[in-house]
C-alpha positions in Angstrom: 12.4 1.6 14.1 14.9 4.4 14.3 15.0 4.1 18.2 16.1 0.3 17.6 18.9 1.7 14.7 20.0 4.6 17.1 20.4 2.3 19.8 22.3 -0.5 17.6 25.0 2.5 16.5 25.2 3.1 20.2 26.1 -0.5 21.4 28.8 -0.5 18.7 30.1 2.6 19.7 30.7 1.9 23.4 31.9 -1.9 22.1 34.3 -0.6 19.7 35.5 1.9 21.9 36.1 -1.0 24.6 38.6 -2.6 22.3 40.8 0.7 22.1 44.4 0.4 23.1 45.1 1.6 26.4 48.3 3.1 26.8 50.7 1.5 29.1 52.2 4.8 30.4 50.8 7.2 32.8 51.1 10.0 30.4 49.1 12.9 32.9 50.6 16.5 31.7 53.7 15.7 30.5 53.2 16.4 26.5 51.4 19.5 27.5 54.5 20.6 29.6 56.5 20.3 26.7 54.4 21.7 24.6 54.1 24.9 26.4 58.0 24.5 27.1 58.9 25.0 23.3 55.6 27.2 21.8 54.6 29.0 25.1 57.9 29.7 26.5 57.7 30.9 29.5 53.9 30.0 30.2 55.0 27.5 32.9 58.3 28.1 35.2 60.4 25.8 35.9 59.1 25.4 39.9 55.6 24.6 37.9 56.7 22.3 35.6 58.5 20.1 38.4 55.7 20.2 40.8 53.2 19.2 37.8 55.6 16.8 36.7 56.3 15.3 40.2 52.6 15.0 40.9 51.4 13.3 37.7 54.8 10.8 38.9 53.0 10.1 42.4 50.0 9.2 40.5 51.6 7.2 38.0 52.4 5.0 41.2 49.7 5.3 42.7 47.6 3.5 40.0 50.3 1.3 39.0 51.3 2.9 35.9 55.0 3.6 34.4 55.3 7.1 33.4 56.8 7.3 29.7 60.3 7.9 28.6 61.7 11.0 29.1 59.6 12.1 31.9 62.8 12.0 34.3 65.4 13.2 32.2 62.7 16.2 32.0 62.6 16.7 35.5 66.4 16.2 35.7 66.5 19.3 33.1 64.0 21.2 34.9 66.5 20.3 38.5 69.1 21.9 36.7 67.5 24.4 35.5 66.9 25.7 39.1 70.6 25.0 40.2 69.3 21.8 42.3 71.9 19.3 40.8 71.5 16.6 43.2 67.8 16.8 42.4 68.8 16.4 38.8 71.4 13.6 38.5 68.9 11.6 40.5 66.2 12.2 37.7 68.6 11.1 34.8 69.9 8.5 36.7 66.3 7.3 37.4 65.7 7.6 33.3 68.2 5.5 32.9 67.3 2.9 35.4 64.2 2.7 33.5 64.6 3.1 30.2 68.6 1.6 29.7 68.3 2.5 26.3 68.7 6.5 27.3 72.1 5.1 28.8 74.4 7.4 26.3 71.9 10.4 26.3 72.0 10.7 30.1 75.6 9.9 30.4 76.4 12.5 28.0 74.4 14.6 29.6 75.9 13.9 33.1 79.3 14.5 31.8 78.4 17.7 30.9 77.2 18.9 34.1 79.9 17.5 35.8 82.0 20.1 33.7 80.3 22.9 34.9 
């Protein structure tokens, strides 16, 4: 009898866990990067962080996922950063394109590096 009970809790387990919201963005290490970014600081260079970031982008596409907002305007920061601003107007204008509610933020932040 405890076989059939232990085998019930399983099958509601794995059916309940079916029914879990899957997130619609490709998440891969961003949080982590910006985690370590602000407690670890340091932990991860810039160079890292783009190559992480820019990876976990390819494989947002390649499964068909969006990555989440901010991801760009990261790797826009992290462009700047390394004195690549080309590499980094094109990120925060690609945050933009995708997310037009980051419109002010990312002019804002253009402006500014324009005045540099």
């Amino acid at each position: 009898m405890r076989g059939l009970q232990l085998s019930i809790m399983v099958a509601a387990l794995c059916a309940l866990s079916a029914c879990a919201p899957k997130s619609i963005y490709y998440w891969g290490r961003y949080e982590d990067l910006i985690y370590d970014m602000y407690v670890n600081p340091g932990k991860a260079d810039p160079g890292t962080q783009v190559a992480r970031l820019t990876e976990d982008i390819d494989k947002a596409h390649a499964q068909g996922q969006p990555v989440p907002p901010g991801v760009h305007a990261h790797l826009g920061y992290l462009y700047y950063q390394q004195g690549n601003l080309g590499g980094a107007e094109q990120e925060f204008r690609t945050e933009k394109k995708l997310f037009p509610e980051s419109t002010p933020f990312v002019e804002g932040v253009l402006q500014r590096m324009r005045r540099q």
